[in-house]
BADRENSE-453701 format. One line per field, with one value per residue (C-alpha): residue number from 0; x negated, y, z negated; chain. Coordinates in nm, 2 decimals, padded with zeros to 4 digits. Each point is the difference from the previous one (the first is absolute). Last residue first. Layout:
<sites>
n = NUM, ...
c1 = X, ...
c2 = Y, ...
c3 = Z, ...
chain = A, ...
</sites>
This chain:
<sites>
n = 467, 466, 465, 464, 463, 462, 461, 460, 459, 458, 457, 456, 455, 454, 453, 452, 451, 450, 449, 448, 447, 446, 445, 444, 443, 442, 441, 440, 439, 438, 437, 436, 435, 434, 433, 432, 431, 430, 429, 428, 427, 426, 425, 424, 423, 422, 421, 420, 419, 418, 417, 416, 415, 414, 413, 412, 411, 410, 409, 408, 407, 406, 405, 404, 403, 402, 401, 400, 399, 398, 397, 396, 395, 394, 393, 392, 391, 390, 389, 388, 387, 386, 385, 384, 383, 382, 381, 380, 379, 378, 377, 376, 375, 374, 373, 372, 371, 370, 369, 368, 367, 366, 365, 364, 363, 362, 361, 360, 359, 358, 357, 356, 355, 354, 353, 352, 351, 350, 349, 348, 347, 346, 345, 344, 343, 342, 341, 340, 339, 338, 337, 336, 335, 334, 333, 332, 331, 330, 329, 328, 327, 326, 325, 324, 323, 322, 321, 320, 319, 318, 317, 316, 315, 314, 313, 312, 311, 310, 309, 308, 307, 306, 305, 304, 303, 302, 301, 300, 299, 298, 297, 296, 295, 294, 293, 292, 291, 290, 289, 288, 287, 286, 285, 284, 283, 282, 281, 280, 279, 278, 277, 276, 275, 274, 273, 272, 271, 270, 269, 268, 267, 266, 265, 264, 263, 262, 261, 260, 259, 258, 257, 256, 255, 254, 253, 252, 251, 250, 249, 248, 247, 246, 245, 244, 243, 242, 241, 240, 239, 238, 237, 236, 235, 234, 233, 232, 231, 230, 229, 228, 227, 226, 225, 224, 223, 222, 221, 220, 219, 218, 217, 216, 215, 214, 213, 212, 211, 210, 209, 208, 207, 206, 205, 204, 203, 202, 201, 200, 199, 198, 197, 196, 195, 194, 193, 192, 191, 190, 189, 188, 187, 186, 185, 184, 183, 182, 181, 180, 179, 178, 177, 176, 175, 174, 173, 172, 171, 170, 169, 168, 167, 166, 165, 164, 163, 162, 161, 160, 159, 158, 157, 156, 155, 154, 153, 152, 151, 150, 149, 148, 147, 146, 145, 144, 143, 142, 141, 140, 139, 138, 137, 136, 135, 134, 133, 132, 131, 130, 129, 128, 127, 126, 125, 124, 123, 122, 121, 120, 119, 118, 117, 116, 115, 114, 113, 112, 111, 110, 109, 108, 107, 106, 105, 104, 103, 102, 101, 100, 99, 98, 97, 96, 95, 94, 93, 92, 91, 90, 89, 88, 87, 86, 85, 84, 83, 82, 81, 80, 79, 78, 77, 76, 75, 74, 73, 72, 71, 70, 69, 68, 67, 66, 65, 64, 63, 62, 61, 60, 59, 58, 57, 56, 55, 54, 53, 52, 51, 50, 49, 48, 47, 46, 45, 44, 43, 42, 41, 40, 39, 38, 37, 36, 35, 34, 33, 32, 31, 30, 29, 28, 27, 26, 25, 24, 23, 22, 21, 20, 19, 18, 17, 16, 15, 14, 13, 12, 11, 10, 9, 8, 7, 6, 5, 4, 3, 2, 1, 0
c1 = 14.39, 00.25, -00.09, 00.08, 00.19, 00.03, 00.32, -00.09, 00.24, 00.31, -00.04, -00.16, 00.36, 00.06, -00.38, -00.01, -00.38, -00.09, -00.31, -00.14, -00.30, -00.25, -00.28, 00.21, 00.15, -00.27, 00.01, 00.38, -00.08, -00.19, 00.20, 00.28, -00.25, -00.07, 00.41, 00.02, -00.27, 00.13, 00.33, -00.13, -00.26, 00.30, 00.20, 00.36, 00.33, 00.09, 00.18, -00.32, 00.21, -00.29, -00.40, -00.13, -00.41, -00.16, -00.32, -00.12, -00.27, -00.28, -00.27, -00.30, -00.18, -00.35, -00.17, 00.12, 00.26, 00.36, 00.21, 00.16, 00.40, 00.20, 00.02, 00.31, 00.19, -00.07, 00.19, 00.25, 00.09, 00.00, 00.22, 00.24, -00.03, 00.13, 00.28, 00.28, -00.15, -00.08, 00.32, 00.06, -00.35, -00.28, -00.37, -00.21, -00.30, -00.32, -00.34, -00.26, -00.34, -00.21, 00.25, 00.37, -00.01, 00.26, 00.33, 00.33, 00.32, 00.21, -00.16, 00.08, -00.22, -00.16, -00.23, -00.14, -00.12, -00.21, -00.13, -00.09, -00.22, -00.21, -00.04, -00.15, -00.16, -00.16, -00.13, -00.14, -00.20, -00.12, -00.11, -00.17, 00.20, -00.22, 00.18, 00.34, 00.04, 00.15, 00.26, 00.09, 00.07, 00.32, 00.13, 00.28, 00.30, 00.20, 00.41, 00.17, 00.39, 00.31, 00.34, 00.21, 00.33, -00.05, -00.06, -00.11, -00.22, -00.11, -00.08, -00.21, -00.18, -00.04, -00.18, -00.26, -00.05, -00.09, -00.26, -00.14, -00.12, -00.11, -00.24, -00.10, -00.14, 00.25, -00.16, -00.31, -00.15, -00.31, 00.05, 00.26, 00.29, 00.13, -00.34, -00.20, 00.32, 00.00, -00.37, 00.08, 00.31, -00.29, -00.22, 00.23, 00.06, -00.34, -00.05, 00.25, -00.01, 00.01, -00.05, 00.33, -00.08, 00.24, 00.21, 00.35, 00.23, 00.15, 00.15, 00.14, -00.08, -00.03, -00.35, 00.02, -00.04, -00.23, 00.09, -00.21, -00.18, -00.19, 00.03, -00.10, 00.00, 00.07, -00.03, 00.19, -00.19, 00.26, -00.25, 00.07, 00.02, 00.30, 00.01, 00.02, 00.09, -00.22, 00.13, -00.15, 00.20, -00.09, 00.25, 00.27, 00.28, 00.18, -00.29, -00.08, 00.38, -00.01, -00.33, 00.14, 00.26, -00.10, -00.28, 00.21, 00.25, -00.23, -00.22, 00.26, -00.03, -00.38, -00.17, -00.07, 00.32, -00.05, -00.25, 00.18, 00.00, 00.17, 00.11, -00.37, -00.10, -00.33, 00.03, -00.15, -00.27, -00.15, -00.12, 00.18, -00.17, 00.18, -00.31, -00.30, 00.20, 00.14, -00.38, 00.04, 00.19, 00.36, 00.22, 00.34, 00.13, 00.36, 00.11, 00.27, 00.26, -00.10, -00.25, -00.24, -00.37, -00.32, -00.26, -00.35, -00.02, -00.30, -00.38, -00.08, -00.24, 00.27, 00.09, -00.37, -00.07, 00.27, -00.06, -00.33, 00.10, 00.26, -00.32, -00.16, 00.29, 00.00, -00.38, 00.05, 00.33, -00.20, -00.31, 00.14, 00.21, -00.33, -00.19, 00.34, -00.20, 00.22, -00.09, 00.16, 00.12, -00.11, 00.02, -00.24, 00.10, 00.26, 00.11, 00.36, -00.07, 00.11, -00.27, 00.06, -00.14, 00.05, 00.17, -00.21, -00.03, -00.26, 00.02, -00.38, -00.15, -00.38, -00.33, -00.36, -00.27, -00.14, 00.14, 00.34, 00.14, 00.39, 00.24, 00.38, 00.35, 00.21, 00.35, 00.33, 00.18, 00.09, 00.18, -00.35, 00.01, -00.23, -00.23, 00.01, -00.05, -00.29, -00.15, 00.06, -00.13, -00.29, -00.01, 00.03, -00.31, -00.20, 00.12, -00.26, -00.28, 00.09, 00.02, -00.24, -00.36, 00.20, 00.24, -00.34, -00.20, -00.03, 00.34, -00.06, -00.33, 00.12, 00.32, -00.19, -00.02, 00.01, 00.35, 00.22, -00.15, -00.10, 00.32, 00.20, -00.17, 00.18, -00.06, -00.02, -00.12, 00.01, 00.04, 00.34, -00.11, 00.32, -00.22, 00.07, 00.08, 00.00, 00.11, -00.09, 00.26, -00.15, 00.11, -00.18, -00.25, 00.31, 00.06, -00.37, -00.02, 00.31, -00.19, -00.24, -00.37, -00.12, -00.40, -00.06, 00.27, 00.22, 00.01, 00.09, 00.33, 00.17, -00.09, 00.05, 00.35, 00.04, -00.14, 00.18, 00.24, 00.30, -00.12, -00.11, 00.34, 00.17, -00.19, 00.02, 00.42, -00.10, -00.14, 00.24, 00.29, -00.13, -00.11, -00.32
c2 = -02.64, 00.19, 00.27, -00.04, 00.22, 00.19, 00.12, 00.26, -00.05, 00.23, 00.29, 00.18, 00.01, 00.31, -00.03, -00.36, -00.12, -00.25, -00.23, -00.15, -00.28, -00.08, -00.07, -00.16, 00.13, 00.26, 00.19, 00.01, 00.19, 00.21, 00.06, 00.08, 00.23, 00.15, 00.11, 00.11, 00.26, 00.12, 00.01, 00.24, 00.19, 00.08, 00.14, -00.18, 00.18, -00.14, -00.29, -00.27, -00.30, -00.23, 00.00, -00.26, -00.13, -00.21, -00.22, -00.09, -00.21, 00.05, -00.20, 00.16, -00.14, 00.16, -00.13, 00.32, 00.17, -00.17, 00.04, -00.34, -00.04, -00.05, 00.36, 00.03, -00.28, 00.22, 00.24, -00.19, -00.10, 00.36, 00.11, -00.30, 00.11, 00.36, -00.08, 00.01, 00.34, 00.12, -00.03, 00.35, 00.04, 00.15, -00.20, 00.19, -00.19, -00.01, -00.16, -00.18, -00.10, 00.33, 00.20, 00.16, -00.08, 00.18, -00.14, 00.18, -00.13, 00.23, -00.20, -00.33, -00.23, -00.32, 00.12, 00.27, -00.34, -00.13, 00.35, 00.05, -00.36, 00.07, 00.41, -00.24, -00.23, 00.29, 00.19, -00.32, -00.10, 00.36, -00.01, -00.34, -00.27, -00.18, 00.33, -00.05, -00.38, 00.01, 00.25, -00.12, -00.33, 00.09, 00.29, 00.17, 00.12, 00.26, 00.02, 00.31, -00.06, 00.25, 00.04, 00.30, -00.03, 00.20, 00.33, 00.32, -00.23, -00.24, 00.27, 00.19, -00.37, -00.04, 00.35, -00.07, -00.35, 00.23, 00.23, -00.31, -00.13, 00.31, 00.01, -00.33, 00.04, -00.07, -00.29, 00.12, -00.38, 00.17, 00.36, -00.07, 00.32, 00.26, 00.16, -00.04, 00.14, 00.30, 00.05, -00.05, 00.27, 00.22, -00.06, 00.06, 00.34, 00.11, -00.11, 00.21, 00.30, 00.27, 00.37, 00.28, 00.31, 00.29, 00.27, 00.03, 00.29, 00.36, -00.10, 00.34, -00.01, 00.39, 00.04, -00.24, -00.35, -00.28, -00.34, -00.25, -00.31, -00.33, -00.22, -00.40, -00.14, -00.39, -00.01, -00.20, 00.02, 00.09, 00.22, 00.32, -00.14, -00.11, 00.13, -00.18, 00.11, 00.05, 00.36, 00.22, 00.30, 00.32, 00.18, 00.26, -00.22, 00.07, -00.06, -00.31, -00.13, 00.08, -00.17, -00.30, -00.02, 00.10, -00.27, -00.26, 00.10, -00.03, -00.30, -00.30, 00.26, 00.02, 00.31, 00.14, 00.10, 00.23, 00.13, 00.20, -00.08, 00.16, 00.33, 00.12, 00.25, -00.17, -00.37, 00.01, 00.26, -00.17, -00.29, -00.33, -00.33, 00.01, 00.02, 00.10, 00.24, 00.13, 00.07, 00.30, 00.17, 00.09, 00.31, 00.08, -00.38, -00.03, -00.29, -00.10, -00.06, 00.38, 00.17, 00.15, -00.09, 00.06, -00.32, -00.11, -00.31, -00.29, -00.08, 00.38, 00.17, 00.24, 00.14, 00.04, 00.16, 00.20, 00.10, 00.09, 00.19, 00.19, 00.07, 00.13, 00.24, 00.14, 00.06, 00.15, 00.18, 00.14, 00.07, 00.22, 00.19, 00.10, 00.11, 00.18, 00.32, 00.28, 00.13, 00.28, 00.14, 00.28, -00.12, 00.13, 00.28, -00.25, 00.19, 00.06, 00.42, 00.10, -00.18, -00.39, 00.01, -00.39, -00.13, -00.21, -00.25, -00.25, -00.23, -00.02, -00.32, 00.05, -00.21, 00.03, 00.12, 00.22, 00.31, -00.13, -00.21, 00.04, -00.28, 00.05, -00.01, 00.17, 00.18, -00.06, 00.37, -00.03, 00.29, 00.12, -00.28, 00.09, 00.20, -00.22, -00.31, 00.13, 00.05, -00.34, -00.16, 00.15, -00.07, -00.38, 00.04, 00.12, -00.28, -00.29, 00.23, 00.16, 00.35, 00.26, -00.03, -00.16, 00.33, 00.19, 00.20, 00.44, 00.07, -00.27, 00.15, 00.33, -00.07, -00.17, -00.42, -00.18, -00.14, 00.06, 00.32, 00.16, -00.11, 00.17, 00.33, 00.06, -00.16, 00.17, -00.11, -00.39, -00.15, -00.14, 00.08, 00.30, 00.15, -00.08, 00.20, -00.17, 00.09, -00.26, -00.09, 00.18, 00.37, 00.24, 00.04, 00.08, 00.33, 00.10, -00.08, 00.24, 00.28, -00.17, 00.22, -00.02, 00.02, -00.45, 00.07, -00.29, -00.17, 00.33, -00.11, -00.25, 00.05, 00.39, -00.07, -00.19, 00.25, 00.27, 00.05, -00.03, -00.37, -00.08, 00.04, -00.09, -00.34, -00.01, 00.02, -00.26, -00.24, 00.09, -00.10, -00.32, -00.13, 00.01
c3 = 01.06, -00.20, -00.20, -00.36, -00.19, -00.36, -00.15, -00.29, -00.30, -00.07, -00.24, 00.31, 00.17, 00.22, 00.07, 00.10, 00.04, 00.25, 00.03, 00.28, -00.01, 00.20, -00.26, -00.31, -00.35, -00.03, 00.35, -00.04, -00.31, 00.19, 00.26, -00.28, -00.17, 00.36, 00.07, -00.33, 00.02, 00.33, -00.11, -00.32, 00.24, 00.24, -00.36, -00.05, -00.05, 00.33, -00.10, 00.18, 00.14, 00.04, -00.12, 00.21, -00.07, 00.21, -00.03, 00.38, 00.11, 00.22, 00.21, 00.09, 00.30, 00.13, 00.31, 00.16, -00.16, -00.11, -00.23, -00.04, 00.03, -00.28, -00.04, 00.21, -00.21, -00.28, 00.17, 00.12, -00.34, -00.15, 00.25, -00.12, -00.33, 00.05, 00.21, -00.22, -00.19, 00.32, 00.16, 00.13, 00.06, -00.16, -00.05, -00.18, 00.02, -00.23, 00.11, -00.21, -00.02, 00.01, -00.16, 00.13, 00.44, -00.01, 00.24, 00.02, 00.23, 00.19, 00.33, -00.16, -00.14, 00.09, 00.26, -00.23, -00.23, 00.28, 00.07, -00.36, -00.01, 00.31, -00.14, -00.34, 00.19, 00.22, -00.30, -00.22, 00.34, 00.00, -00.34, -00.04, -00.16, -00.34, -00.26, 00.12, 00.03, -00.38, 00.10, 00.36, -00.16, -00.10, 00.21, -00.20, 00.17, -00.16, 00.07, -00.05, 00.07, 00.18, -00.07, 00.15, -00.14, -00.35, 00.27, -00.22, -00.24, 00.26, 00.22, -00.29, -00.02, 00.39, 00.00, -00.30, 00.19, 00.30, -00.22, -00.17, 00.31, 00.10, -00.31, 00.05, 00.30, 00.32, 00.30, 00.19, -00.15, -00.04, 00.03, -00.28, 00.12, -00.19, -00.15, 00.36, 00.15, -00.22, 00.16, 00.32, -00.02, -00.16, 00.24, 00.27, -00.17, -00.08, 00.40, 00.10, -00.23, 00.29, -00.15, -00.07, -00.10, -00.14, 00.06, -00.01, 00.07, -00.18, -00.27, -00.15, -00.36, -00.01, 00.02, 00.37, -00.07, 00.17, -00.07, -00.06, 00.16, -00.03, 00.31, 00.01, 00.34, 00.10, 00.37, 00.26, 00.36, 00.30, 00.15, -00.05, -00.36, -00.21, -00.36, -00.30, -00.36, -00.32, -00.21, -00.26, -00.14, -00.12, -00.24, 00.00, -00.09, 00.29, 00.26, -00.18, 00.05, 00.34, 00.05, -00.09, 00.17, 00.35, -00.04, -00.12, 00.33, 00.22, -00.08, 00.19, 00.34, -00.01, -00.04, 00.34, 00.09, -00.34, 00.14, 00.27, 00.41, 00.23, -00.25, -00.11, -00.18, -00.03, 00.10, 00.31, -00.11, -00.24, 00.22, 00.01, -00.10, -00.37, -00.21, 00.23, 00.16, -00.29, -00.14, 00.22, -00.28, 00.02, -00.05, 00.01, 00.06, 00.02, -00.30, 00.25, -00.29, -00.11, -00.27, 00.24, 00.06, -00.12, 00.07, -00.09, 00.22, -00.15, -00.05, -00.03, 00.29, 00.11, -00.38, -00.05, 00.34, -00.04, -00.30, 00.09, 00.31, -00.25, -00.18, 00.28, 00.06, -00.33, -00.05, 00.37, -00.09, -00.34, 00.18, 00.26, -00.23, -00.19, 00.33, 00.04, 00.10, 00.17, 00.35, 00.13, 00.37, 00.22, 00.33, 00.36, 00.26, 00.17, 00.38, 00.04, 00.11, -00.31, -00.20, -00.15, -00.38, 00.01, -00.42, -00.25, -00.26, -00.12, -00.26, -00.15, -00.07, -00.10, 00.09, -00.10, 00.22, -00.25, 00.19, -00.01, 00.30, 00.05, 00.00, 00.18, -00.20, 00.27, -00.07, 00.21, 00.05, 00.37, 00.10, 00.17, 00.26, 00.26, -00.19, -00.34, 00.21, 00.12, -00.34, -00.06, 00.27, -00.08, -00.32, 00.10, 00.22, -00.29, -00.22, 00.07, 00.04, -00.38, 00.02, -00.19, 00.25, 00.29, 00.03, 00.13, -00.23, 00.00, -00.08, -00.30, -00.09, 00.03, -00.28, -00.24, 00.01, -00.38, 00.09, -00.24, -00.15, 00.37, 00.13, -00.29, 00.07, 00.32, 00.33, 00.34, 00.39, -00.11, 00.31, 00.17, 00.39, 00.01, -00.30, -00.39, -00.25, -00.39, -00.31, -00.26, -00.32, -00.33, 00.13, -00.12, 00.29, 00.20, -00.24, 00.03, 00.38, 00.04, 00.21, 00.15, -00.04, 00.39, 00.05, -00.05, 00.36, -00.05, 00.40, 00.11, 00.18, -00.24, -00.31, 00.02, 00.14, -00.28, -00.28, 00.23, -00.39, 00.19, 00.19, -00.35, -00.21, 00.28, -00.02, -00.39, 00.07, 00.29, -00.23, -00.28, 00.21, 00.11, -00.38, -00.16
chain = A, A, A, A, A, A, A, A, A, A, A, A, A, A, A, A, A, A, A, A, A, A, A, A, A, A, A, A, A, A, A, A, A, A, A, A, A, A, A, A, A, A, A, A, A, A, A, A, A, A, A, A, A, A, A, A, A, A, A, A, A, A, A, A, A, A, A, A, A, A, A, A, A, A, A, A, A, A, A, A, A, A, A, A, A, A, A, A, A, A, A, A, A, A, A, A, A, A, A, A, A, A, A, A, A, A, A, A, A, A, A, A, A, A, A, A, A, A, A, A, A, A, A, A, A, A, A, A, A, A, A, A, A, A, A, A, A, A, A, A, A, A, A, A, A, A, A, A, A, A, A, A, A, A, A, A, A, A, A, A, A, A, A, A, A, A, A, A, A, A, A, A, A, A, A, A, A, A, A, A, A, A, A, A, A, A, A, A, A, A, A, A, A, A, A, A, A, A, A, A, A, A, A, A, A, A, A, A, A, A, A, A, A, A, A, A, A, A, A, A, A, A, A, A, A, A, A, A, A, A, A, A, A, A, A, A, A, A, A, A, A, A, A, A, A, A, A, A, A, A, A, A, A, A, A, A, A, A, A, A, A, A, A, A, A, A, A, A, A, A, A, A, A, A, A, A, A, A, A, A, A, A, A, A, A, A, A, A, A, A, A, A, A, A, A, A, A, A, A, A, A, A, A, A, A, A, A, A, A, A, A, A, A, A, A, A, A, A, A, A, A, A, A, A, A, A, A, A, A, A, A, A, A, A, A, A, A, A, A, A, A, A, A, A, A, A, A, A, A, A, A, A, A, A, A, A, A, A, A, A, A, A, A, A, A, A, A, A, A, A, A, A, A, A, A, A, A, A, A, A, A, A, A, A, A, A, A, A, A, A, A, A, A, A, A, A, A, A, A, A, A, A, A, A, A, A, A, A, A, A, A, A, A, A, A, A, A, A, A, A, A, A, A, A, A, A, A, A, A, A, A, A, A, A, A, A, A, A, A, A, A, A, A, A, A, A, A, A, A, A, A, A, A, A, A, A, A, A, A, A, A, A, A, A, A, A, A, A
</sites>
């Protein structure tokens, strides 16, 4: 009930002597009131109180809310309908109301039924302040919003739940505007954990933005990209690093949208953003893994094939550069497969790569291709001129024993030279070339080198001899 119909229903009882009734002879049981049957109407509860706050009238609408009639609640004291933990805040209430009577601010206060169960009735009220200054009591109402109550307290705890949830998740939940700075409207305490800063350093903040926190080479992708998401409507999934409070680089993946008014308006971003760190290093070790032999750590195959790939588009767009695929069979190292044990096997063959690395330039390719033979792409301005010399000093290189222990293995080298490739080659053709003509070389004599002309297959293989 509102200000002005409390102290409507106030004249109302003040000219009717119900009030002044109330308030002086304590409700005689002998005197009839004279607009009890229109107040007993009412659904919302009537109430008079004295200048101590008690219950000195009630209407019918206590009695049906509250189980207690009109005598027994004269007759109780305020412990026996208000809860002990809000008695002194109706107090405090009702003396507000005498001291500051503009002031319209309702109370939401628990009341005790009968049963001993518990309502929620806003309370209302205006001081009955005689002519003489002194406060006779309050008239005022109380309205049940038992219903009310349970819906904001329903509501409330299950914004603590979300809160909870959204707190407790392995990563930032984020709102934030659409600008350069990416201004932070809300973020979760998780933001903290992530970034090292709490929420509220970066919230609406001017000193320090999150987008100083994403590292300066990441910007711009970022920006990008979730521009052209934004435009089309669509959620969008980024990975980018961010630098830490404390200088620590971290990998994060974010998945966000944009958040649109009815009309299409965009309105922010919201979205969540978790540290993929380890995934990430994991991943990078994993592509490693594929690129790189992890016993020899020299390029897989498939890398391999990748740069020769690149040097054969070069060769196409650029006639001048020359470069030559040379495959270097291990003679022995074949047959004495099966009798060495594996880890003596391993270290001859990383023994046997790094001798052959020191023979080739850093632009250079070596892939260690089966278990007894390595392919080099060997690129230099004279490559095709100095193609058989490299393969000299390479067997040369291999003259020595591989050595481990007690153990002695000594190695010779077949080698086969594929020369002045046109370009229009596959990788897996000059690679397959490259090993017939080691293997040819292989048959003709142990040691032995032999070249193949690409620009002139119609002319016969020339095979060598290393010296010495």
């Amino acid at each position: 009930m509102s200000t002005a119909q409390i102290e409507v229903l106030t004249e109302l009882l003040v000219e009717s002597d119900e009030l002044a009734t109330s308030l002086t002879s304590e409700f005689c049981p002998g005197s009839t009131p004279l607009v009890a049957p229109l107040v007993d109407a009412i659904d919302i509860v009537v109430f008079v109180t004295g200048p101590s706050g008690s219950l000195r009238y009630v209407n019918a609408a206590w009695t049906r809310l509250t189980g207690f009639s009109l005598q027994e609640t004269r007759s109780l004291g305020r412990s026996a309908y208000l809860h002990p933990q809000d008695e002194e805040r109706w107090l405090r209430f009702l003396e507000t109301r005498q001291h500051d009577p503009q002031r319209t601010a309702a109370l939401v206060l628990r009341f005790l039924t009968s049963s001993g169960k518990t309502v929620h009735l806003e309370a209302g009220a205006q001081a009955v302040v005689a002519d003489n200054g002194r406060c006779m009591g309050f008239v005022g109402t109380l309205f049940d919003v038992g219903n009310r109550v349970q819906a904001e307290g329903l509501k409330e705890a299950s914004h603590r739940t979300l809160e909870t949830l959204i707190n407790n998740l392995p990563g930032l939940v984020y709102r934030c505007r659409n600008d350069r700075q990416w201004t932070m409207e809300y973020m979760s305490k998780g933001c903290e954990v992530l970034t090292g800063y709490p929420p509220e350093a970066l919230i609406n903040s001017e000193r320090l933005t999150y987008a100083d926190l994403i590292v300066p080479e990441d910007r711009e992708q970022v920006w990008q990209n979730v521009q052209v998401s934004l435009r089309e409507h669509r959620s969008f999934e980024l990975m980018y690093r961010i630098r830490t409070a404390r200088g620590e680089e971290k990998w994060v993946l974010e998945r966000g949208r944009g958040n649109y008014s009815i009309s299409g308006e965009l309105l922010g971003v919201e979205g969540f953003i978790t540290d993929v760190t380890r995934e990430k290093h994991e991943q990078l070790r994993l592509r490693s893994d594929s690129l790189l032999d992890p016993g020899t750590c020299l390029p897989t195959p498939t890398l391999f094939l990748d740069r020769l790939e690149m040097a054969l588009r070069r060769r196409r767009s650029r006639p001048r550069d020359s470069f030559v695929v040379l495959v270097v069979h291990l003679d022995q190292f074949a047959k004495w497969r099966e009798s060495l044990g594996t880890e003596f096997r391993e270290r001859a063959l990383l023994d046997v790569g790094k001798r052959i690395e020191t023979m080739l330039s850093p632009i250079d390719s070596l892939c260690l291709w089966t278990d007894s033979e390595f392919v080099i792409l060997h690129e230099s301005a004279e490559a095709n001129e100095d193609s058989v010399a490299v393969a000299v000093e390479i067997q040369q290189a291999l003259r020595r024993p591989v050595v481990d222990g007690n153990n002695e293995m000594f190695l010779t080298a077949s080698i086969g030279v594929v020369t002045k490739p046109t370009g229009n080659e596959s990788a897996d053709q000059l690679v397959s070339l490259a090993s017939t003509a080691a293997a040819r070389a292989r048959n003709v004599g142990v040691g032995r080198i032999e070249t193949v002309e690409i620009e002139s297959l119609s002319k016969p293989a020339r095979s060598v001899r290393a010296n010495g």
